[in-house]
N, CA, C and O atoms as CSV, one atom per row, in Angstrom:
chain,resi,resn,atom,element,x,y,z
A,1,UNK,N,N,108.055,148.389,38.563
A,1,UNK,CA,C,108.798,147.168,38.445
A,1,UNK,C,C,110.136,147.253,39.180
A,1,UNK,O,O,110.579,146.290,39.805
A,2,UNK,N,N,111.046,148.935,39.054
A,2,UNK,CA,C,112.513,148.518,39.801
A,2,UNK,C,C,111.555,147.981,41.339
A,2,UNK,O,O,111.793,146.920,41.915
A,3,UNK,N,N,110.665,148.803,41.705
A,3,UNK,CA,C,110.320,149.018,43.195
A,3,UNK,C,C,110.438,147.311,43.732
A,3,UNK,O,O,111.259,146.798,44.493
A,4,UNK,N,N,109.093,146.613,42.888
A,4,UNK,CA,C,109.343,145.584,43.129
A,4,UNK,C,C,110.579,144.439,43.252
A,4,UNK,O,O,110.684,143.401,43.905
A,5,UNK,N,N,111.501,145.172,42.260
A,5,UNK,CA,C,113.243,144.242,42.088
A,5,UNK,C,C,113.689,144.814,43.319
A,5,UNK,O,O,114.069,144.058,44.213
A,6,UNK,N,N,113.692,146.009,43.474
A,6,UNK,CA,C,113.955,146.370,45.090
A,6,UNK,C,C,113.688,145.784,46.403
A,6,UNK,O,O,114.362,145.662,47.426
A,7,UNK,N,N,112.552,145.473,46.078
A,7,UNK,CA,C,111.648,144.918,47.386
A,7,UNK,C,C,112.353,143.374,47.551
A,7,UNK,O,O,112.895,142.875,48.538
A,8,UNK,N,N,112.157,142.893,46.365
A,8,UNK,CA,C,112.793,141.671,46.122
A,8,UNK,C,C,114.250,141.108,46.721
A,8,UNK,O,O,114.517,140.153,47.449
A,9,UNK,N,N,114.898,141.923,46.215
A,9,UNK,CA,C,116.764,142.221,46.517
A,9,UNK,C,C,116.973,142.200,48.526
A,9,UNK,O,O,117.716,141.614,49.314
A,10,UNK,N,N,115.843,143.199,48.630
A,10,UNK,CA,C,116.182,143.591,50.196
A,10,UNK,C,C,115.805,142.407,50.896
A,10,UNK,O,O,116.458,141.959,51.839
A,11,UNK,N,N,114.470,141.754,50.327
A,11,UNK,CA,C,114.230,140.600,51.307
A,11,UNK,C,C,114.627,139.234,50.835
A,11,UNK,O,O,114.099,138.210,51.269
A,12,UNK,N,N,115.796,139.257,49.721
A,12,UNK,CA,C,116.588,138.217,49.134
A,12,UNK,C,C,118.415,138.625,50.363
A,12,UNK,O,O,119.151,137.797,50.901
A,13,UNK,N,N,118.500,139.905,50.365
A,13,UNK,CA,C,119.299,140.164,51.115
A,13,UNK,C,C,119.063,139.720,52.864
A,13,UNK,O,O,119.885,139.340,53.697
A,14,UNK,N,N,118.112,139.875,52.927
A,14,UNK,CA,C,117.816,139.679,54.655
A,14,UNK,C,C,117.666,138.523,54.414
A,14,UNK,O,O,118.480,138.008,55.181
A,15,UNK,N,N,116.963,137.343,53.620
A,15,UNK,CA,C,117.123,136.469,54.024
A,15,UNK,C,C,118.327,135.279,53.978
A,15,UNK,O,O,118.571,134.230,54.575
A,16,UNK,N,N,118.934,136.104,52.886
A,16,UNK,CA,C,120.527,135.205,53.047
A,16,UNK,C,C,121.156,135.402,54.405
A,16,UNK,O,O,121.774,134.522,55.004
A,17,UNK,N,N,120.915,136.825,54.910
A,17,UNK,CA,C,121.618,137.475,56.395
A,17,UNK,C,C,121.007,136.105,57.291
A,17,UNK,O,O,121.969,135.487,57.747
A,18,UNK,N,N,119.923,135.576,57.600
A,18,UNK,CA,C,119.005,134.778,58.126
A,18,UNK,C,C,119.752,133.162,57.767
A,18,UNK,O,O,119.855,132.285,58.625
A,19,UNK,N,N,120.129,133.044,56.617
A,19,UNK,CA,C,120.487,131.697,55.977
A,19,UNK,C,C,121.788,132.092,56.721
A,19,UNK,O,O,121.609,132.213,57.933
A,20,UNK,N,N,123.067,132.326,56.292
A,20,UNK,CA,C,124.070,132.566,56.935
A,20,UNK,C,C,124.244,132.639,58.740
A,20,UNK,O,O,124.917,131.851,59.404
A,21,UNK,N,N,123.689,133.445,59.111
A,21,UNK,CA,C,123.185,133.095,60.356
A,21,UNK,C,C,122.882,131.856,61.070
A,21,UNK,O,O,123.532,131.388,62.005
A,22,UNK,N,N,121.851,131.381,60.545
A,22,UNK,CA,C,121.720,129.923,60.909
A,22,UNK,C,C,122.885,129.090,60.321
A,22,UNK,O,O,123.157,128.126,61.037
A,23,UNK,N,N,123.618,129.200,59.245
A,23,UNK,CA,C,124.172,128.197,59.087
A,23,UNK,C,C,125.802,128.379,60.384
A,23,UNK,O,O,126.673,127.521,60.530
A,24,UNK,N,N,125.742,129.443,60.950
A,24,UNK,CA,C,127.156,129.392,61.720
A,24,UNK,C,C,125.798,129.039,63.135
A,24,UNK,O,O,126.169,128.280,64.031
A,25,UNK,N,N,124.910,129.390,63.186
A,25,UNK,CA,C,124.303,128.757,64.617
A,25,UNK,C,C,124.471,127.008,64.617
A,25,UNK,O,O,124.625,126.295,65.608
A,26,UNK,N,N,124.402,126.659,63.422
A,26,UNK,CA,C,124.487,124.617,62.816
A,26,UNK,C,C,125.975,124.398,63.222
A,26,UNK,O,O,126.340,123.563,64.049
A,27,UNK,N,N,126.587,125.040,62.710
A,27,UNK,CA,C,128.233,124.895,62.894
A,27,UNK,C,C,128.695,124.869,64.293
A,27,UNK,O,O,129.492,124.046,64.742
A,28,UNK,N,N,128.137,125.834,64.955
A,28,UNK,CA,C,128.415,125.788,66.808
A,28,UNK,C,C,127.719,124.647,67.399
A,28,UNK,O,O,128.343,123.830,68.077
A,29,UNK,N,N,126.285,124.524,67.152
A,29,UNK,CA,C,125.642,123.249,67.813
A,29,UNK,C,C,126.346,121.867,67.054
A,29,UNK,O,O,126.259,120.769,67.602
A,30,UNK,N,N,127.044,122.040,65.750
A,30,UNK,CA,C,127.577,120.579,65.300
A,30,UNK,C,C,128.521,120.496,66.313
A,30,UNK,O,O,128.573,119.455,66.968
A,31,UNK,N,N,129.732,121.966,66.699
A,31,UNK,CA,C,130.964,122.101,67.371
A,31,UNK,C,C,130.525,121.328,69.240
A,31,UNK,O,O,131.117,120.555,69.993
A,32,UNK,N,N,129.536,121.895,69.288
A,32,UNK,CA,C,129.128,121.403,70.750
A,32,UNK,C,C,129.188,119.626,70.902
A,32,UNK,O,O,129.768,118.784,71.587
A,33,UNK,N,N,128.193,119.692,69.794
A,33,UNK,CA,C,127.850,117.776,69.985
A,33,UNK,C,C,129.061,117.217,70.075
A,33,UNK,O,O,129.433,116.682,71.119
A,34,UNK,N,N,129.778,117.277,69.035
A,34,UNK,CA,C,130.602,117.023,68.778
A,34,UNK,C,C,131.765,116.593,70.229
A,34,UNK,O,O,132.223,115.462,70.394
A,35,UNK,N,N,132.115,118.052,71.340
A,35,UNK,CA,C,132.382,118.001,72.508
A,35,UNK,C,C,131.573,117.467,73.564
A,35,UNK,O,O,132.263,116.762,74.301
A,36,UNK,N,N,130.398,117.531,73.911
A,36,UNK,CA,C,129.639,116.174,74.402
A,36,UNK,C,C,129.946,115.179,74.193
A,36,UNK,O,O,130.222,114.430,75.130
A,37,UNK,N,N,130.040,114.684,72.667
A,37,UNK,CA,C,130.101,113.149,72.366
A,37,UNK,C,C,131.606,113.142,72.714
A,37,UNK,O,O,132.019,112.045,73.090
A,38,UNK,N,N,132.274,113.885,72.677
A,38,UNK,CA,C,134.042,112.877,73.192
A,38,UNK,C,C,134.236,113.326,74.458
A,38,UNK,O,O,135.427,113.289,74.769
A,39,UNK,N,N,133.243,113.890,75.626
A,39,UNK,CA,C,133.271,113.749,76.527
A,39,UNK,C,C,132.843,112.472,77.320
A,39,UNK,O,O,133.279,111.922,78.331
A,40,UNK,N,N,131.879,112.236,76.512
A,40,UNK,CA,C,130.851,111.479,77.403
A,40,UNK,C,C,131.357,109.611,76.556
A,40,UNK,O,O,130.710,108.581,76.743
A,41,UNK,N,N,132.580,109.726,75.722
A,41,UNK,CA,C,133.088,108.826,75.427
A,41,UNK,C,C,134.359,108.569,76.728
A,41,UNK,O,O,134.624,107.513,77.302
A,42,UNK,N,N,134.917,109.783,76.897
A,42,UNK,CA,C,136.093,109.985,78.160
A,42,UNK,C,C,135.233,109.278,79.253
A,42,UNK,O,O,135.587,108.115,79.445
A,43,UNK,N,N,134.248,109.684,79.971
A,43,UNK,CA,C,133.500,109.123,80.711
A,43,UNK,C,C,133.020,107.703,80.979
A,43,UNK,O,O,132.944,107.072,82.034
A,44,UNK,N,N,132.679,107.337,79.556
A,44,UNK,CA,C,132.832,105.876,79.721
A,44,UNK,C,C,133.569,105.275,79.524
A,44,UNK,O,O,133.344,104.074,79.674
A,45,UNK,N,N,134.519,105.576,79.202
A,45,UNK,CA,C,135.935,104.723,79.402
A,45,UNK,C,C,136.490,104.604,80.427
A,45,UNK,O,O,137.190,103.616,80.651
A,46,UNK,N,N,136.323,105.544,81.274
A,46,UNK,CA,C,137.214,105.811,82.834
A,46,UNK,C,C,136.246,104.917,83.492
A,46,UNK,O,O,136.545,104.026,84.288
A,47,UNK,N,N,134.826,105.289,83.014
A,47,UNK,CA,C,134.022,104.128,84.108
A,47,UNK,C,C,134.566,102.844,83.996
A,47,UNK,O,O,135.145,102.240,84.899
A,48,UNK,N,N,134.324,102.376,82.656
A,48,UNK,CA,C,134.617,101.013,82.128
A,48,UNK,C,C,136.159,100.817,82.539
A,48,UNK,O,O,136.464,99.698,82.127
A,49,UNK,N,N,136.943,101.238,82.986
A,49,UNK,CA,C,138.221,101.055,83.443
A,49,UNK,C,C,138.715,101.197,84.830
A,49,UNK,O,O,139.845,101.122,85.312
A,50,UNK,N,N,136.926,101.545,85.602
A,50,UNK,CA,C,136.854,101.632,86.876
A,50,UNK,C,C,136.339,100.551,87.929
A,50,UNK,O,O,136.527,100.324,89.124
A,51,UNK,N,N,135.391,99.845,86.606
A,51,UNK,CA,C,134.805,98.819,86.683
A,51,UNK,C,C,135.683,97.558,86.621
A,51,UNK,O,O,135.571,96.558,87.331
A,52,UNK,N,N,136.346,97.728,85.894
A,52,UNK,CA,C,137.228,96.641,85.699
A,52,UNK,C,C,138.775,96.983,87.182
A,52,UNK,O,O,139.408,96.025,87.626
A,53,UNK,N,N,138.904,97.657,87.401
A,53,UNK,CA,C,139.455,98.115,88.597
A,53,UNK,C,C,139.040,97.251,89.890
A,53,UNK,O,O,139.713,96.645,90.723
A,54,UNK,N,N,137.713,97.434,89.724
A,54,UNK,CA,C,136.699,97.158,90.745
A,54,UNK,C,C,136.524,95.604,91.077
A,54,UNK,O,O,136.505,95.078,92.190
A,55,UNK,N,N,136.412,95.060,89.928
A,55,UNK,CA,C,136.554,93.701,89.442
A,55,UNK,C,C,137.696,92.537,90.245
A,55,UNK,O,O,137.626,91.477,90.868
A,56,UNK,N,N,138.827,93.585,89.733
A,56,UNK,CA,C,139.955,92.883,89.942
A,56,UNK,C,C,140.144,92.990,91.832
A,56,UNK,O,O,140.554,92.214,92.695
A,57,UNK,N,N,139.833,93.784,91.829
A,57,UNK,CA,C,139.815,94.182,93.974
A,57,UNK,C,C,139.103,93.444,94.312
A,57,UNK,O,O,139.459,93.008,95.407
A,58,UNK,N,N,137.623,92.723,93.740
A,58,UNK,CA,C,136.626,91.990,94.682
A,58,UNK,C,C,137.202,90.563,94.296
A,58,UNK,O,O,136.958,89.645,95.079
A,59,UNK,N,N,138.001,90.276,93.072
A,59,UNK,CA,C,138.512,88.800,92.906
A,59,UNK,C,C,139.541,88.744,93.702
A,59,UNK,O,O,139.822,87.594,94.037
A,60,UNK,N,N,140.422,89.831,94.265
A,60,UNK,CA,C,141.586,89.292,94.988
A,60,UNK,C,C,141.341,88.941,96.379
A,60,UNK,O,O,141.902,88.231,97.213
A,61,UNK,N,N,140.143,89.801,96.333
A,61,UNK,CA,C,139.266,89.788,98.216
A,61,UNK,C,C,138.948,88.328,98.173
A,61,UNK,O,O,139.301,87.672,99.153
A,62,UNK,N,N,138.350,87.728,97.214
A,62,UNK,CA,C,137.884,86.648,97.123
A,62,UNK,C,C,138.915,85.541,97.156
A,62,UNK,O,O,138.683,84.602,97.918
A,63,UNK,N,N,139.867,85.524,96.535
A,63,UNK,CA,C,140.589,84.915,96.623
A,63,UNK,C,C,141.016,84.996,98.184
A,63,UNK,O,O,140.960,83.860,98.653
A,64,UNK,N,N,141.395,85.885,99.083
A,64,UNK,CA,C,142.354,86.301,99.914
A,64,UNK,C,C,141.218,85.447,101.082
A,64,UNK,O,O,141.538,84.655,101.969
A,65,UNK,N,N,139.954,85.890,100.742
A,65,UNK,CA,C,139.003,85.435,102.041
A,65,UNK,C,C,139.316,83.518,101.782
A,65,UNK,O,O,139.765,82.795,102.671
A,66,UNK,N,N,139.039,83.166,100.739
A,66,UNK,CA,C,138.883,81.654,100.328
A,66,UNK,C,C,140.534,81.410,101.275
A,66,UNK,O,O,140.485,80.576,102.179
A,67,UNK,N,N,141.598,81.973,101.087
A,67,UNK,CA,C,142.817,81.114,102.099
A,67,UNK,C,C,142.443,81.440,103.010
A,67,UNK,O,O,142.719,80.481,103.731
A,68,UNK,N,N,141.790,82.405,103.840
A,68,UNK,CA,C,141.734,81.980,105.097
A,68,UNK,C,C,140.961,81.613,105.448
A,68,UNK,O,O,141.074,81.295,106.632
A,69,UNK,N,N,139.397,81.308,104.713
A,69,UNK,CA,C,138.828,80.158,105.384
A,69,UNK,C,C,139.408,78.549,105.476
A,69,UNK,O,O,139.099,77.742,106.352
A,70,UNK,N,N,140.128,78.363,104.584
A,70,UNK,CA,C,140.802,77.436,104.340
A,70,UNK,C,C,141.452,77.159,105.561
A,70,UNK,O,O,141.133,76.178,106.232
A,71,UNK,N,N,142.357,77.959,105.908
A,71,UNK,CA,C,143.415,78.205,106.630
A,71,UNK,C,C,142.571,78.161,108.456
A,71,UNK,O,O,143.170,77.774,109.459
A,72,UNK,N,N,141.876,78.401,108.447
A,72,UNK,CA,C,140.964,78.520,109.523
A,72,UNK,C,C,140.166,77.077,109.488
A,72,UNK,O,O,140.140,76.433,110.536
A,73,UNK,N,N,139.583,76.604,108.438
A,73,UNK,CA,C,139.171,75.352,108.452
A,73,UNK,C,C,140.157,74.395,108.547
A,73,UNK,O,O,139.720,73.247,108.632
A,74,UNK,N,N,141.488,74.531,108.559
A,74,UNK,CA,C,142.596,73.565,109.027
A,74,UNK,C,C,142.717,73.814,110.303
A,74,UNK,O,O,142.531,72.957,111.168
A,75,UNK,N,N,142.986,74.807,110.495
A,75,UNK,CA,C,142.713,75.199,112.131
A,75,UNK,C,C,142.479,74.790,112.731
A,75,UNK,O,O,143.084,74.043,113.501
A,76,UNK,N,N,140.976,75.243,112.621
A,76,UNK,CA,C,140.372,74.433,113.422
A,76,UNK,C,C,139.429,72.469,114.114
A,76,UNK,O,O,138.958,71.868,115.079
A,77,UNK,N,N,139.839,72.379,112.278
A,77,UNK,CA,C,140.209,70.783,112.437
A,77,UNK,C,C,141.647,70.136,113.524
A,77,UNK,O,O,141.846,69.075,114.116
A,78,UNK,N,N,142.239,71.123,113.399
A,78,UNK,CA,C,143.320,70.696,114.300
A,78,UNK,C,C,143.296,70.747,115.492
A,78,UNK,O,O,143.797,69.924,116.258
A,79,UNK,N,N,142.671,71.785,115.791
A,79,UNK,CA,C,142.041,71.877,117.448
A,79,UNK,C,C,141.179,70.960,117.691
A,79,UNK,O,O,141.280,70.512,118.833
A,80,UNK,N,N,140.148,70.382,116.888
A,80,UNK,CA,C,139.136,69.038,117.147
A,80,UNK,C,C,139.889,68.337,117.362
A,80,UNK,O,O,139.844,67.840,118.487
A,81,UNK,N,N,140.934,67.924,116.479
A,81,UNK,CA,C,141.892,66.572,116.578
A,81,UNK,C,C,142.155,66.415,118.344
A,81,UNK,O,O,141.761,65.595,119.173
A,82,UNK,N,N,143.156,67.830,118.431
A,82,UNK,CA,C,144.224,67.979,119.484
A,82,UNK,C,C,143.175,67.762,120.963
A,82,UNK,O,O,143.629,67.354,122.031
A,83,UNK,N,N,141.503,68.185,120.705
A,83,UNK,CA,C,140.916,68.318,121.721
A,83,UNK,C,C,140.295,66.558,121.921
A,83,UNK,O,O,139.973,66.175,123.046
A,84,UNK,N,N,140.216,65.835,120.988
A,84,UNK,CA,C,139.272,64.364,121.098
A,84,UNK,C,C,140.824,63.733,121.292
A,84,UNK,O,O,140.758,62.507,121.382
A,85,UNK,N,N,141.839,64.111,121.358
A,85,UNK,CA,C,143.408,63.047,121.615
A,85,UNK,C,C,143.614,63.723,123.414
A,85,UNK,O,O,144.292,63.172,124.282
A,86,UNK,N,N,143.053,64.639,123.534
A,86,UNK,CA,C,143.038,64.644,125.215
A,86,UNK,C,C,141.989,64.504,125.874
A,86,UNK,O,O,141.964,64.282,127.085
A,87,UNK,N,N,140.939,64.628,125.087
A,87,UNK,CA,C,140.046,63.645,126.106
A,87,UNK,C,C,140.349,62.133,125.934
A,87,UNK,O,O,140.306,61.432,126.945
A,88,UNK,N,N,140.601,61.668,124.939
A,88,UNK,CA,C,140.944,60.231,125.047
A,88,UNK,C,C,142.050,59.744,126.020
A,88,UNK,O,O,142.005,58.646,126.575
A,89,UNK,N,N,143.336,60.916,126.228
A,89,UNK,CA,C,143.710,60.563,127.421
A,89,UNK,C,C,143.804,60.757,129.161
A,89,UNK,O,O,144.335,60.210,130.128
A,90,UNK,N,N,142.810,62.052,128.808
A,90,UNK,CA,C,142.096,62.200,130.396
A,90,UNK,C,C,141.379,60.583,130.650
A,90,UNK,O,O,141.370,59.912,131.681
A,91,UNK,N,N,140.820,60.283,129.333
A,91,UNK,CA,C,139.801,59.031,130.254
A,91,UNK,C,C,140.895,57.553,130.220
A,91,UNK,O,O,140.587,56.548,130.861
A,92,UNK,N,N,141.718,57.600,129.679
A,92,UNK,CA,C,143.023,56.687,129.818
A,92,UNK,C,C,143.632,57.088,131.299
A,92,UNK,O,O,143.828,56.194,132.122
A,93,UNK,N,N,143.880,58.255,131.559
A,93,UNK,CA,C,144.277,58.340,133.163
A,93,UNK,C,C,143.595,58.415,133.967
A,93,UNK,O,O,143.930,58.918,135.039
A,94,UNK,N,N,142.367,57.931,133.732
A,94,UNK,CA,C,141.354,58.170,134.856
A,94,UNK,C,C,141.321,56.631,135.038
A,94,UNK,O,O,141.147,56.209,136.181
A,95,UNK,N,N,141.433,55.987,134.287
A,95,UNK,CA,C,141.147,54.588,133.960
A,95,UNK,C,C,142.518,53.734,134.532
A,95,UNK,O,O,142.541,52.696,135.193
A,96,UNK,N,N,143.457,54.427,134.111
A,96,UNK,CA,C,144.565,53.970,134.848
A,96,UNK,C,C,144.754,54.516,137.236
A,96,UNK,O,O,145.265,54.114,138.281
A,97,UNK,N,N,144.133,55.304,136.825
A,97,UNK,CA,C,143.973,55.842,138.372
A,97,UNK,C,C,142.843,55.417,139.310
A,97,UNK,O,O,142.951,55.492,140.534
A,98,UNK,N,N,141.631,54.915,138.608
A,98,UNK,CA,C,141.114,54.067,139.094
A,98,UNK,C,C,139.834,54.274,139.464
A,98,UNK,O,O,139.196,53.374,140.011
């Protein structure tokens, strides 16, 4: 009977060694996740703040292109103008010249 309380003890002893063990292997893989997850929170925040970066550069482009088409579509309405007010008076001096 000790033999058996013996037998008992040693593989009550090894397996706490085993329980303990694993429980600091749980503790490092909790410690890890743990650093993943507030990495990969850093990560998306910088994206999401890269994005919005990004955002704001293609609205100002947009904006910036819209005045000068604008600005170009006055333009060049003005050159139509300036070009149909001299042909109207090429054919006024042609008309006057005979």
């Amino acid at each position: 009977m000790k033999e058996m309380f013996g037998m008992i003890l040693v593989k009550l002893d090894s397996l706490d060694q085993k329980v303990t063990k694993n429980s600091i292997e749980i503790e490092s893989i909790k410690s890890d996740i743990q650093v993943i997850a507030e990495v990969q929170k850093a990560h998306m925040d910088q994206n999401e703040r890269d994005h919005e970066k990004i955002v704001i550069l293609i609205d100002n482009q947009i904006g910036l292109h819209s005045i000068i088409l604008k600005n170009l579509s006055s333009d060049v309405q003005r050159i139509d103008n300036d070009q149909r007010a001299l042909e109207r008076e090429v054919l006024d001096i042609k008309r006057k010249i005979g």
